[in-house]
C-alpha positions in Angstrom: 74.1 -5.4 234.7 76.6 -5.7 231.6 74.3 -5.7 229.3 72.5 -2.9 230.1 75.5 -0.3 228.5 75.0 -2.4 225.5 71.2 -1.4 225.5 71.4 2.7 225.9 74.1 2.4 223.2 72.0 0.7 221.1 69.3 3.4 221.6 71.3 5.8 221.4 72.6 4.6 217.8 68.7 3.4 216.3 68.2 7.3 217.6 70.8 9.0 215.4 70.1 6.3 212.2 66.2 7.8 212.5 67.0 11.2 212.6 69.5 11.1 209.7 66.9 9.0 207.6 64.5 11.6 208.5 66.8 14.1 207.6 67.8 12.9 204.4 63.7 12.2 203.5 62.9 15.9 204.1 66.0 17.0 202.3 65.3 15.0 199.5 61.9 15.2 198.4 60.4 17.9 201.0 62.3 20.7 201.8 66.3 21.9 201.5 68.2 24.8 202.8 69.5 27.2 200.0 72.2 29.5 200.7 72.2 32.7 198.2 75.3 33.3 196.5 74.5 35.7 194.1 73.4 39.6 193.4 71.0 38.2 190.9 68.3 38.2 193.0 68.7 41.7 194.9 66.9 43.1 196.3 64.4 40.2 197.2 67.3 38.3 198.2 70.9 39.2 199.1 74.0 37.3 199.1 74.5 35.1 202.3 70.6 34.6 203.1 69.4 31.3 203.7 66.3 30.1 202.2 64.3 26.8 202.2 63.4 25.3 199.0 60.2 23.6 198.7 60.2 20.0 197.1 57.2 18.6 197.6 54.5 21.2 196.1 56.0 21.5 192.6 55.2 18.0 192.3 51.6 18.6 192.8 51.0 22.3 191.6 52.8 23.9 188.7 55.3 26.9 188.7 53.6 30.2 188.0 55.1 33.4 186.8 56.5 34.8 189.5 57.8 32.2 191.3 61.5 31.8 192.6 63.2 28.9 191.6 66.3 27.0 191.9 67.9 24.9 189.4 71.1 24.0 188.0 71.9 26.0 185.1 72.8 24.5 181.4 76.5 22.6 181.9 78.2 25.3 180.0 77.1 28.1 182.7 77.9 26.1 185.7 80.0 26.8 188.4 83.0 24.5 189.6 81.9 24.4 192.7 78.1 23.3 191.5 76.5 26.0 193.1 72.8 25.9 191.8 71.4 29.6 189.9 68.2 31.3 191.3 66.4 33.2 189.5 62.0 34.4 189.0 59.7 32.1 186.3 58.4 35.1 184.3 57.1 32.7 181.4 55.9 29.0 181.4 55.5 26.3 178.6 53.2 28.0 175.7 54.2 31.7 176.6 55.4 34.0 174.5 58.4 36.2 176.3 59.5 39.7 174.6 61.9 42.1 175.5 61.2 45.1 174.2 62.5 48.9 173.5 61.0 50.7 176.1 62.8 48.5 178.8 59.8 45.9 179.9 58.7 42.6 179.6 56.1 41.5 177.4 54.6 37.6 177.9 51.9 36.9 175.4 51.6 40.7 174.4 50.7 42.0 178.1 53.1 44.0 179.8 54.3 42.5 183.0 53.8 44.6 186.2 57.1 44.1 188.0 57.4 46.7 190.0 57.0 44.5 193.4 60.6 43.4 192.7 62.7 44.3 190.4 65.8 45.8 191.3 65.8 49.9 191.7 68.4 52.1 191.8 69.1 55.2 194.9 66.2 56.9 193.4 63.6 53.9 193.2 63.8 53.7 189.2 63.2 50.5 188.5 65.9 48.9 186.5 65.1 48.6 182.7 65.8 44.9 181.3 67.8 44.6 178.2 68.9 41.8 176.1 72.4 40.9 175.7 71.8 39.9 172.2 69.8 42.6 170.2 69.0 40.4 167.6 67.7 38.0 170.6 64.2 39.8 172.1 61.6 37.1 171.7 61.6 33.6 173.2 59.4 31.0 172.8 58.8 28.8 175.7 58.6 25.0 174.9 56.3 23.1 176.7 57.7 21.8 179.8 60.2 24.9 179.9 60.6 27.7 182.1 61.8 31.2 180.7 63.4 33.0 184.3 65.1 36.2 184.9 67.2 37.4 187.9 65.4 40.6 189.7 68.7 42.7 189.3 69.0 42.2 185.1 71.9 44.0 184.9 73.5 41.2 187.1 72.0 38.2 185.9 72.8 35.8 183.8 69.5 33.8 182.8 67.1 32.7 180.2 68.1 35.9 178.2 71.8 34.4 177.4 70.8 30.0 177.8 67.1 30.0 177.0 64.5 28.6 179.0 65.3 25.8 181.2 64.1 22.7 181.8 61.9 21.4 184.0 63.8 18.3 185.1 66.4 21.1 185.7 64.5 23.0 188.6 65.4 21.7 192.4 62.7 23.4 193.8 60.8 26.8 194.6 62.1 29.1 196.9 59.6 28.9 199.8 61.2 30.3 203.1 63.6 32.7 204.0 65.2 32.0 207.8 68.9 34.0 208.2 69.3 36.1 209.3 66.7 36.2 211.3 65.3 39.8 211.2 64.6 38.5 207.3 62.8 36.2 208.2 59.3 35.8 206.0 57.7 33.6 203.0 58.7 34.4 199.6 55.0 34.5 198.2 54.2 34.4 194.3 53.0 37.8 193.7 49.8 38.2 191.6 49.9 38.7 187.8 46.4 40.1 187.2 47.4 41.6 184.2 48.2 37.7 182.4 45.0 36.9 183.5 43.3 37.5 180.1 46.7 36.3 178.3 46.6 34.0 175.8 49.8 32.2 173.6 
């Protein structure tokens, strides 16, 4: 009769080891909760919404303009507290990325359609990007790089001020969005038809 204490502890304890391996697997290499921390993203994402990152896909499929990404920004831009940056791919490895006078986005001479996101102000004008730098208004993106920008431009501080980012950099894309809970919905790529015909 002693021994069978001994035995529901035991089951109890091989229980809790499995669920944190299993925990620890899908947080490593599947899926991680995100919490957003800044207004670079508004309005697609506001402070103090969770998301999910997805792991596993990026390993398999390769970021696209559009995506939403998280990464940890160059060493010099960090935070103390090692809080990652998230912000949209608009150019991959081979594009082209301009900024130009009138306020848009150019990748590989096509104007990018961002009107699905970008941040607009009370009268739904979207917000003109700008580059910090004026002498700074073309990039070229390296192969294996990612050029991103933060929806709200006038709150972001992204590829426009540390250059495209790297790969090995990027923790994941933003997949899921779960809290609160009357936001909840996928964060979908939205279609660039207009790169379609793009070339570097």
């Amino acid at each position: 009769m002693s021994k069978r204490p001994f035995g529901c502890l035991f089951e109890v304890i091989e229980t809790l080891v499995l669920t944190a391996v299993i925990y620890l697997v899908i947080n490593t290499f599947i899926a991680s909760p995100y919490r957003v921390q800044q207004q670079s993203m508004e309005h697609t994402l506001e402070p103090d919404q969770y998301i999910l990152v997805d792991k596993l896909t990026p390993r398999f499929d390769s970021f696209k303009t559009g995506d939403i990404v998280v990464f940890t920004p160059p060493e010099q831009f960090a935070s103390p507290d090692g809080v990652p940056y998230i912000k949209r791919v608009i150019g991959v490895g081979g594009d082209k990325v301009e900024i130009r006078d009138d306020g848009f986005v150019y990748v590989n001479g096509h104007k990018l359609d961002e009107g699905s996101y970008i941040f607009k102000d009370e009268d739904g004008n979207p917000q003109p990007t700008v580059p910090p730098n004026p002498n700074q208004k073309t990039w070229a993106v390296p192969q294996g790089d990612l050029f991103v920008l933060g929806d709200h431009r006038m709150s972001s501080a992204d590829s426009r001020v540390f250059g495209p980012i790297t790969l090995q950099s990027v923790i994941g894309r933003a997949w899921l969005r779960y809290w609160p809970f009357n936001t909840f919905g996928l964060l979908p790529t939205p279609p660039h038809p207009e790169l379609s015909s793009a070339a570097p």
